[in-house]
LOLUMGU-352409 format. One record per residue (C-alpha): residue in one letter; x, z, y. Coordinates in steps of 0.5 Angstrom, whole numbers, padded with zeros to 4 digits, always signed. Last residue first. Layout:
BEGIN
aXZY ...
//
This chain:
BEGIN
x+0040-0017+0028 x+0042-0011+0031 x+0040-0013+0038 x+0033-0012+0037 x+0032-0005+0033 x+0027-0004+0031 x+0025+0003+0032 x+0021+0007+0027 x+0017+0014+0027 x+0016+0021+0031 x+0020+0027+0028 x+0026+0023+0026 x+0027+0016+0030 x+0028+0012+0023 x+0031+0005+0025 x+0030-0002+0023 x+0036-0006+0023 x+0041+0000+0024 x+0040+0004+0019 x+0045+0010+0016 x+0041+0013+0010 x+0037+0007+0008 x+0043+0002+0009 x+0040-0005+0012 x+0041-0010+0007 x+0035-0013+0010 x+0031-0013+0002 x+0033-0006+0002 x+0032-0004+0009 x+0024-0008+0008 x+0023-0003+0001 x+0025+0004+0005 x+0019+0001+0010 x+0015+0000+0005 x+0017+0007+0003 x+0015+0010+0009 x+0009+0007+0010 x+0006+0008+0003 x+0007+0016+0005 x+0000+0018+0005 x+0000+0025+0006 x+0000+0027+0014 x-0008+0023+0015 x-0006+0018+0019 x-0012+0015+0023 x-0016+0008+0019 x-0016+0002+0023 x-0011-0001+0018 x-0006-0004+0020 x-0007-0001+0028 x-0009+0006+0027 x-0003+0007+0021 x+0002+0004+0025 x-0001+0008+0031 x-0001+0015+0027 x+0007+0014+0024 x+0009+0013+0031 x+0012+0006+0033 x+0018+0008+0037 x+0020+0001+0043 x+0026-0003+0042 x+0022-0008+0039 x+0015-0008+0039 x+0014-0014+0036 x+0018-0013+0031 x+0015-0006+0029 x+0008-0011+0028 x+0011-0016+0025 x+0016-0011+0020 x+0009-0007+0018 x+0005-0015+0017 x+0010-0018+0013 x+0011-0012+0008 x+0004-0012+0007 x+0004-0018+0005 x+0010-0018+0002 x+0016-0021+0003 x+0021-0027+0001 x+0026-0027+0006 x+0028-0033+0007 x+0035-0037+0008 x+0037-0039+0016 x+0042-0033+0018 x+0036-0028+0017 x+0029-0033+0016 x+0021-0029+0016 x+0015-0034+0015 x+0008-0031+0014 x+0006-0039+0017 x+0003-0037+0023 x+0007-0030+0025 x+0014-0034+0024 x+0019-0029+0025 x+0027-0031+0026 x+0033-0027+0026 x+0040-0030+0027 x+0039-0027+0034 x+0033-0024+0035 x+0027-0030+0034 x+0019-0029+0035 x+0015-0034+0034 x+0008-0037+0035 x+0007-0044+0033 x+0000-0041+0030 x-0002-0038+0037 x-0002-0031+0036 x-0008-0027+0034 x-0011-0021+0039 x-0007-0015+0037 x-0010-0011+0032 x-0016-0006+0030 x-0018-0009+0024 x-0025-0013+0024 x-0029-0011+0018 x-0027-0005+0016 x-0030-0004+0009 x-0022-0004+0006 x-0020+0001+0011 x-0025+0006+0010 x-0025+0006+0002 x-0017+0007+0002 x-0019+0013+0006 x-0024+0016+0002 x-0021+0015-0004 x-0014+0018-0001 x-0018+0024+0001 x-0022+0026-0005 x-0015+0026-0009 x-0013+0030-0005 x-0018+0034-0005 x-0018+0034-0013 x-0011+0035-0014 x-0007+0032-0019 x-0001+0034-0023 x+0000+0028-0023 x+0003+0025-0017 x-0002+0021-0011 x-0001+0013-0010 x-0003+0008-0006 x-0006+0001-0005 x-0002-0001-0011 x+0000-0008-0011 x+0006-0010-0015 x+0010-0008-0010 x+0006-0001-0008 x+0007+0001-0015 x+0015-0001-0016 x+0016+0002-0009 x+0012+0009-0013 x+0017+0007-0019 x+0023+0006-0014 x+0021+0015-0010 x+0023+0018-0017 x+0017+0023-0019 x+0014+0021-0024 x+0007+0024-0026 x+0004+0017-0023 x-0003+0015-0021 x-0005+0009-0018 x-0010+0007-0012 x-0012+0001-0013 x-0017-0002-0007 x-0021-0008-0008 x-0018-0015-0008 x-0019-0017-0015 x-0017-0024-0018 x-0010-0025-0017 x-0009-0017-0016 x-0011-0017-0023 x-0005-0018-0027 x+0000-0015-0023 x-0005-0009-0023 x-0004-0008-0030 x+0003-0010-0031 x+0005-0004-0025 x-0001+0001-0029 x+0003+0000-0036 x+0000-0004-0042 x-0002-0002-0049 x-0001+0005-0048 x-0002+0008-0041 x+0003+0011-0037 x+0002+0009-0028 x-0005+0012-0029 x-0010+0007-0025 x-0016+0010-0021 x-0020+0003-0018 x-0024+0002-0012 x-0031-0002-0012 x-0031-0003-0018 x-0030-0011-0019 x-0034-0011-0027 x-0031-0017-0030 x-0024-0017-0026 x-0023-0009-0028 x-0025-0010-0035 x-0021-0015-0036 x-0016-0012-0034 x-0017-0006-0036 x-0017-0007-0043 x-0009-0008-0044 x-0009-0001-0041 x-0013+0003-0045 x-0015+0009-0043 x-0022+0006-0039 x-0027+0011-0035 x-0034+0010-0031 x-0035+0013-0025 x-0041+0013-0020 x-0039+0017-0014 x-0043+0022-0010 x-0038+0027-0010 x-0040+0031-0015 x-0039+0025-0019 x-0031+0026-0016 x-0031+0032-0020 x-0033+0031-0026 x-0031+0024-0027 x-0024+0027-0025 x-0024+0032-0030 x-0027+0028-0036 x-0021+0023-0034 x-0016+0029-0034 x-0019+0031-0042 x-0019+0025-0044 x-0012+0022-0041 x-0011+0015-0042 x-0013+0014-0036 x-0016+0008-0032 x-0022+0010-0027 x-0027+0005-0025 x-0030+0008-0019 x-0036+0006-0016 x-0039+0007-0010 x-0045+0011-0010 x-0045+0015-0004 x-0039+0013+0000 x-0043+0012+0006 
//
């Protein structure tokens, strides 16, 4: 299924970049490489590879400006490169569109696993979720409310801009309010794909979702972390 996909690897780095072309060519996979970021988006919306590899440090623009500017235009999976250990880059990342990340030093099997994993969810033609809800359908807690039609969120009558991504992660946790979401069944009904134990977009979408909620990210109230199994909504805390 994933033979010759083509991945368009954006890295500066000549020496990583032939070590990754080489590996990932072994797998089946056909890989072209760009170093500059201001080149990559043209070559990104003009090639439309079937997933890209792009490096956080690149000269010319950085990976979060590149995938800002072609997530208009691509909607293939970008899986980002960071050797930068600060949790807000990788949040940075996801925000501007970033599918995942995986940290420098790169290892070749994880790296394999993630590709393979976001080529999974994105040619799943029909997610596995709930049967959609009328479009009026909302859902209200206290000064909370949610408009699953419109991707809508208020808290005390003022929006709450958020993301795709982020809206689908706090509906879902919304509309199992007062119940634990396991990691597995979040990654099962998002993205039709099981948990794998290493991506972490979940966790840190989650730190992003407390932050724009104004709730503590070590001491929740609103969207809980129940350790060892996953996340609660707090219904009454809003």
């Amino acid at each position: 299924m994933m033979t010759h996909k083509r991945i368009l690897l954006v890295e500066d780095d000549r020496r990583l970049g032939k070590l990754i072309r080489s590996y990932l060519a072994k797998q089946g996979f056909d890989v072209s490489i760009e170093r500059r970021g201001d080149a990559a988006p043209a070559r990104i919306v003009g090639e439309m590879p079937d997933l890209v590899i792009l490096d956080l440090l690149l000269p010319g623009l950085n990976g979060l400006t590149v995938c800002q500017h072609v997530r208009s235009e691509y909607d293939g999976p970008i899986l980002m490169l960071t050797a930068l250990e600060d949790d807000m880059d990788q949040v940075a990342g996801l925000e501007m569109g970033a599918d995942d990340y995986v940290k420098k030093p790169v290892e070749p099997r994880v790296l394999l696993a993630r590709i393979r994993a976001l080529l999974r969810r994105f040619e799943k033609i029909t997610p596995a979720k709930e049967p959609v809800s009328e479009p009026t359908d909302e859902l209200v807690f206290g000064r909370l409310t949610i408009n699953r039609a419109s991707q809508r969120v208020e808290l005390n009558k003022k929006p709450v801009e958020l993301t795709t991504n982020e809206f689908n992660l706090f509906c879902l946790l919304a509309e199992n309010a007062g119940r634990v979401m396991e990691r597995g069944t979040i990654y099962q009904v998002l993205r039709g794909i099981d948990y794998d134990g290493l991506d972490r977009s979940v966790d840190l979408t989650i730190s992003h979702l407390r932050r724009k909620f104004e709730d503590n990210n070590r001491r929740p109230t609103r969207i809980k972390t129940v350790w060892g199994q996953g996340y609660l909504f707090a219904q009454d805390a809003w």
